[in-house]
DRENGULO-943829 format. One record per atom (N, C-alpha, C): residue number from 1; atom name; y, z, x. Coordinates in Angstrom, 2 decimals. Example, Ala and Ser with C-alpha at 12.3 -4.5 7.8 and 13.67 -1.06 7.14 Angstrom:
<atoms>
+-----+------+---------+---------+---------+
! seq ! atom !       y !       z !       x !
+-----+------+---------+---------+---------+
!   1 !    N !   -5.69 !    7.80 !   13.19 !
!   1 !   CA !   -4.50 !    7.80 !   12.30 !
!   1 !    C !   -3.30 !    7.80 !   13.20 !
!   2 !    N !   -2.25 !    7.08 !   12.85 !
!   2 !   CA !   -1.06 !    7.14 !   13.67 !
!   2 !    C !    0.03 !    7.87 !   12.90 !
+-----+------+---------+---------+---------+
</atoms>
This chain:
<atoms>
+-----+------+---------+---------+---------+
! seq ! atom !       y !       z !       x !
+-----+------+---------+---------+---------+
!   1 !    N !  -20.19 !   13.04 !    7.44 !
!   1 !   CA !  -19.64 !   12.76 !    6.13 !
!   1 !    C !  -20.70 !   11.98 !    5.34 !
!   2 !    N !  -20.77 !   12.19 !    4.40 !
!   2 !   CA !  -22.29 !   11.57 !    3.21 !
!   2 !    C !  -21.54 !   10.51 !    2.97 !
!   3 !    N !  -22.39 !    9.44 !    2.48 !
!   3 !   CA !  -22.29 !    8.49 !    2.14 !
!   3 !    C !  -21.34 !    8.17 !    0.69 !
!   4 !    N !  -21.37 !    9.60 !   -0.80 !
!   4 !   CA !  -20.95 !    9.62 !   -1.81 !
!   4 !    C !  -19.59 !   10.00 !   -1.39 !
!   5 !    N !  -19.08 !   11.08 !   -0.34 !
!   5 !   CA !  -17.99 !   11.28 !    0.21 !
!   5 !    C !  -17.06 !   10.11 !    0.46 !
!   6 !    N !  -17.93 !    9.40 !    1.68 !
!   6 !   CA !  -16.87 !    8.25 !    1.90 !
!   6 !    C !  -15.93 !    7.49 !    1.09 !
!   7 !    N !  -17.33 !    7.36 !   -0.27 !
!   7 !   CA !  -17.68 !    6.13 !   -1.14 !
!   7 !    C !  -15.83 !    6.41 !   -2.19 !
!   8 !    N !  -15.97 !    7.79 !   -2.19 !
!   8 !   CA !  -15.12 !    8.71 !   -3.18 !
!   8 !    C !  -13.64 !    8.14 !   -2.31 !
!   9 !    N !  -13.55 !    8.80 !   -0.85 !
!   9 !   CA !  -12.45 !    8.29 !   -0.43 !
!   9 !    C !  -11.79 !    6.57 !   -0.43 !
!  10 !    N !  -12.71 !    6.02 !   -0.23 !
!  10 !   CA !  -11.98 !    4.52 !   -0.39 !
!  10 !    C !  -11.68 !    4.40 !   -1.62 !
!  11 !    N !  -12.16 !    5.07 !   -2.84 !
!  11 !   CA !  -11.47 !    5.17 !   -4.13 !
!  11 !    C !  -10.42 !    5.49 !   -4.47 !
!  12 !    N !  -10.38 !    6.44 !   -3.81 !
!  12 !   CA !   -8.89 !    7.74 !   -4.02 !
!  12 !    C !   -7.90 !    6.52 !   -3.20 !
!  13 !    N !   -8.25 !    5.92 !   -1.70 !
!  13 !   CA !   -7.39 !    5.40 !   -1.25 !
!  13 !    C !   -6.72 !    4.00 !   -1.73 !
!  14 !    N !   -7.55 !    3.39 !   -2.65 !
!  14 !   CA !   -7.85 !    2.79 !   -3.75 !
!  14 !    C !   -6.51 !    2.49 !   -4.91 !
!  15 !    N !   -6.39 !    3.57 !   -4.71 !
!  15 !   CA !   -5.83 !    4.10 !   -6.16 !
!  15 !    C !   -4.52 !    4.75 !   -5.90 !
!  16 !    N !   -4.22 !    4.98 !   -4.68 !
!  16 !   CA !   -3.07 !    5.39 !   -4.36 !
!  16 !    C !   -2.06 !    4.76 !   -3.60 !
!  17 !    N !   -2.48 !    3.51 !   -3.19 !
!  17 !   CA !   -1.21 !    2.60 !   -2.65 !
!  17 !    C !   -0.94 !    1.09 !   -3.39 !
!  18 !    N !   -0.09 !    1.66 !   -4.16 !
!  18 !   CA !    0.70 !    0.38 !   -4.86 !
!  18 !    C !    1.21 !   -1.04 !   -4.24 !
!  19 !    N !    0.30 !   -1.69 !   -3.56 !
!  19 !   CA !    1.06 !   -2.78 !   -2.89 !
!  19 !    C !   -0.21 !   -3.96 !   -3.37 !
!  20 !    N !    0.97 !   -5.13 !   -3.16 !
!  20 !   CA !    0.28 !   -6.14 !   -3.72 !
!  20 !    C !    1.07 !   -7.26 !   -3.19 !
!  21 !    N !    0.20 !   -8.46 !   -2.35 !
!  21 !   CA !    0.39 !   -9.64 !   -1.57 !
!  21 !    C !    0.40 !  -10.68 !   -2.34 !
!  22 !    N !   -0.78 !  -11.17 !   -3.00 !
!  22 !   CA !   -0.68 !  -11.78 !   -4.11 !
!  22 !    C !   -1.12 !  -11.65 !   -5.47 !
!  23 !    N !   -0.70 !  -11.76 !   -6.50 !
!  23 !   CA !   -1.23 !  -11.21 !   -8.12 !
!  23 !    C !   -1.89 !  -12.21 !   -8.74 !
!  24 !    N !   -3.06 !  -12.16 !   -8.62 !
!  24 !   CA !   -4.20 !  -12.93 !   -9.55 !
!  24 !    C !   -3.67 !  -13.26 !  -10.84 !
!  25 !    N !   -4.05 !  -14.32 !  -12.03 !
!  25 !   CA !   -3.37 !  -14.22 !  -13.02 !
!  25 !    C !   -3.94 !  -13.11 !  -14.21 !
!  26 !    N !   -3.08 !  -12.08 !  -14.51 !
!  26 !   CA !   -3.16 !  -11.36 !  -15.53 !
!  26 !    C !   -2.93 !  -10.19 !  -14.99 !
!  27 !    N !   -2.47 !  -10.16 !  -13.28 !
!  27 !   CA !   -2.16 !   -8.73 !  -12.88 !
!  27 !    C !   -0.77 !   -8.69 !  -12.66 !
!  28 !    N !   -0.23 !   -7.47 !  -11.98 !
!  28 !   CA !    1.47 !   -7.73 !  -11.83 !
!  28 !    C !    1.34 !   -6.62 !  -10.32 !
!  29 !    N !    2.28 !   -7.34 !  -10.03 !
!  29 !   CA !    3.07 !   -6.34 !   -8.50 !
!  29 !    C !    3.75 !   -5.29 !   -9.16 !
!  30 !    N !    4.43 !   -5.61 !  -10.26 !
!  30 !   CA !    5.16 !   -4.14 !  -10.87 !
!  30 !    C !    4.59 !   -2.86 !  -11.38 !
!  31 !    N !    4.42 !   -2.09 !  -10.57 !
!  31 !   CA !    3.91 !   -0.75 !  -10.59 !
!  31 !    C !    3.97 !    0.14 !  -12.07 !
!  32 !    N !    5.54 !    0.09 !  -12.13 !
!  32 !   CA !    5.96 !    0.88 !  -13.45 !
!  32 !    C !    5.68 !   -0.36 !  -14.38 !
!  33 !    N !    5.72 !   -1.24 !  -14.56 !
!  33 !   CA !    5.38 !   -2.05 !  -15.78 !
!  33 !    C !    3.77 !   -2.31 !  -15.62 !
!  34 !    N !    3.31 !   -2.06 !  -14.92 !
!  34 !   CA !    1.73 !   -2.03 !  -15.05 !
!  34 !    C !    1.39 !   -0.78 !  -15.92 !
!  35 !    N !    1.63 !    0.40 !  -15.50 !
!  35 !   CA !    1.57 !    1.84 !  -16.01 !
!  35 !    C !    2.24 !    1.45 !  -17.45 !
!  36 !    N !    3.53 !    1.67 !  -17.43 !
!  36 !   CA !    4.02 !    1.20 !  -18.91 !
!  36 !    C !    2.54 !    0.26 !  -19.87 !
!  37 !    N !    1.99 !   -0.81 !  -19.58 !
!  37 !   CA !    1.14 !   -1.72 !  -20.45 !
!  37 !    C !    0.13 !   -0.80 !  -20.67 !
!  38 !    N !   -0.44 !   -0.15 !  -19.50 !
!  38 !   CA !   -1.99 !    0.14 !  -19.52 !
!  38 !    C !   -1.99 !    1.52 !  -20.46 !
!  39 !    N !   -0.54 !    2.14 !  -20.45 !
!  39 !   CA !   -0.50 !    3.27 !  -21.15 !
!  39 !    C !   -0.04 !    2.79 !  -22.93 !
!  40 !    N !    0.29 !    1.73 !  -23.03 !
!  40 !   CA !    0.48 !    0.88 !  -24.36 !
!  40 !    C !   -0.65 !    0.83 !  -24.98 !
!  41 !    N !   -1.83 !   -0.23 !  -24.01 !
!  41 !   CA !   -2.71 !   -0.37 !  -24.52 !
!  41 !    C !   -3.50 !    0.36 !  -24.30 !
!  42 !    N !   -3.70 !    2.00 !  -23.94 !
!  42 !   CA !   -4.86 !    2.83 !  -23.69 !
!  42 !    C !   -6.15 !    2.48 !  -22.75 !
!  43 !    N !   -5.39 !    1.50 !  -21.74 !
!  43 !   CA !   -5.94 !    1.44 !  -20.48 !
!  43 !    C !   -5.99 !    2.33 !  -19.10 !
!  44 !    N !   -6.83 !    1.92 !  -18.02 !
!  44 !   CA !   -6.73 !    2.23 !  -16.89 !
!  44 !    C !   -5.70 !    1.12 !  -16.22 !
!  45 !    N !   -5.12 !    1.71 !  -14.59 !
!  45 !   CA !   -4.63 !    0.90 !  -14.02 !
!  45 !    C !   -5.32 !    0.69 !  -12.25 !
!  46 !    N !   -5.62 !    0.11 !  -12.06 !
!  46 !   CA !   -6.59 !   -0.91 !  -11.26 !
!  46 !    C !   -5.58 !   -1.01 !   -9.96 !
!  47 !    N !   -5.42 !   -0.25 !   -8.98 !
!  47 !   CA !   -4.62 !   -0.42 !   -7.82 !
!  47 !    C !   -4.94 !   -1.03 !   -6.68 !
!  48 !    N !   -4.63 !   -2.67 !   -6.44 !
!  48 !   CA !   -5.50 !   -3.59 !   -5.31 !
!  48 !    C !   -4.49 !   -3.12 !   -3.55 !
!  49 !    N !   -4.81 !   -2.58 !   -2.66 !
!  49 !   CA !   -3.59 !   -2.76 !   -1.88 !
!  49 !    C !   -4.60 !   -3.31 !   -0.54 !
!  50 !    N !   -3.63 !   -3.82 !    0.53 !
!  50 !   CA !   -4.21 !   -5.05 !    1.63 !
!  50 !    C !   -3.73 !   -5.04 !    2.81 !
!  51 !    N !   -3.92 !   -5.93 !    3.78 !
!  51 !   CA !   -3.18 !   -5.40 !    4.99 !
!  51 !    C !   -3.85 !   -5.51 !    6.21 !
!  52 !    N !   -5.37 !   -5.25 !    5.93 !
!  52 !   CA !   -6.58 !   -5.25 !    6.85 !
!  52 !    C !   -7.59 !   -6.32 !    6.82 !
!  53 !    N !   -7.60 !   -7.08 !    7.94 !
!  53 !   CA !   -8.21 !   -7.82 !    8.30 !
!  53 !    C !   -9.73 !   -7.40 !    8.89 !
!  54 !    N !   -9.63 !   -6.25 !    9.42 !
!  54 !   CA !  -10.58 !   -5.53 !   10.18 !
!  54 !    C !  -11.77 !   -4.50 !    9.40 !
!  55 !    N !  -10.88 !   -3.78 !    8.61 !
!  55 !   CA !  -11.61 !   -3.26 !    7.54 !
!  55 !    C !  -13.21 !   -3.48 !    6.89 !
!  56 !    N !  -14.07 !   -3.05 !    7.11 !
!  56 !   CA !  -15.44 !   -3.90 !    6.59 !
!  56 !    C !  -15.45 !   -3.65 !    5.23 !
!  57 !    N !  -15.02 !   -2.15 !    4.90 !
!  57 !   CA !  -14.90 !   -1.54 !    3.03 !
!  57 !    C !  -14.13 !   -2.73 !    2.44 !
!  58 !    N !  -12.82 !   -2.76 !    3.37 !
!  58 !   CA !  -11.77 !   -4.14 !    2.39 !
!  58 !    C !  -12.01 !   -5.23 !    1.99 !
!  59 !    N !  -13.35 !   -5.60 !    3.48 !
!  59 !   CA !  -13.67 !   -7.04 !    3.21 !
!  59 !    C !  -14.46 !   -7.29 !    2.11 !
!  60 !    N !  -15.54 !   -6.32 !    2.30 !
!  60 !   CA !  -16.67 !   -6.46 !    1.23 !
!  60 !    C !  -16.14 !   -6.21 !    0.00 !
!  61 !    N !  -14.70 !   -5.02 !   -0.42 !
!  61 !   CA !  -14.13 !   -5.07 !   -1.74 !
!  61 !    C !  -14.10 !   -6.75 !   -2.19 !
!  62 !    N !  -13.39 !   -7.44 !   -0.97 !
!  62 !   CA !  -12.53 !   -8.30 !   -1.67 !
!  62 !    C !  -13.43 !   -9.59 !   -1.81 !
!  63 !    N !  -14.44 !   -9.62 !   -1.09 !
!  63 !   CA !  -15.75 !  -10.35 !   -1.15 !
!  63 !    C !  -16.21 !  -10.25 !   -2.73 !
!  64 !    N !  -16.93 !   -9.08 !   -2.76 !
!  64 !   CA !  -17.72 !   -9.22 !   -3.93 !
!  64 !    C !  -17.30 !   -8.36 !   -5.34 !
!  65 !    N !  -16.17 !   -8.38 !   -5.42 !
!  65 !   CA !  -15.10 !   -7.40 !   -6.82 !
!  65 !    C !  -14.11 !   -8.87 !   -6.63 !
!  66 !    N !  -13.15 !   -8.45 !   -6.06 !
!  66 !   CA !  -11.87 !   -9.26 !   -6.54 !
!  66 !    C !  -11.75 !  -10.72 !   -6.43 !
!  67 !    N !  -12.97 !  -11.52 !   -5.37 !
!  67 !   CA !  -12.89 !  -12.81 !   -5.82 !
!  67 !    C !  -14.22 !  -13.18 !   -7.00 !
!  68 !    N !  -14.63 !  -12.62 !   -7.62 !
!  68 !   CA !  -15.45 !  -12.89 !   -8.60 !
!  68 !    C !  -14.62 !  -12.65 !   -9.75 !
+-----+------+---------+---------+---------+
</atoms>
């Protein structure tokens, strides 16, 4: 599997599970009211989901994206 492959899947996987542990301020756990805003304001919607401790993709997401 190439490297752009992988890169693609942790995106897709990314982006497809709606769950959320804790909400930073300015994000929401609410799925449909996230969609509802982002489609208000002609945004994207940004899907964080968690769970893995083990994960090296998750860690490094959450390393150097979501605590910055």
């Amino acid at each position: 599997m190439t490297r752009k492959m992988f890169t693609s899947l942790i995106l897709a996987a990314l982006l497809a599970f709606p769950v959320a542990a804790e909400t930073p301020q300015g994000w929401t756990d609410n799925f449909q009211s996230a969609l509802a805003k982002a489609q208000a304001e002609g945004k994207h919607v940004l899907v964080d989901f968690t769970g893995s401790n083990w994960c090296g993709w998750c860690i490094r997401l959450d390393k150097e994206v979501f605590s910055t």
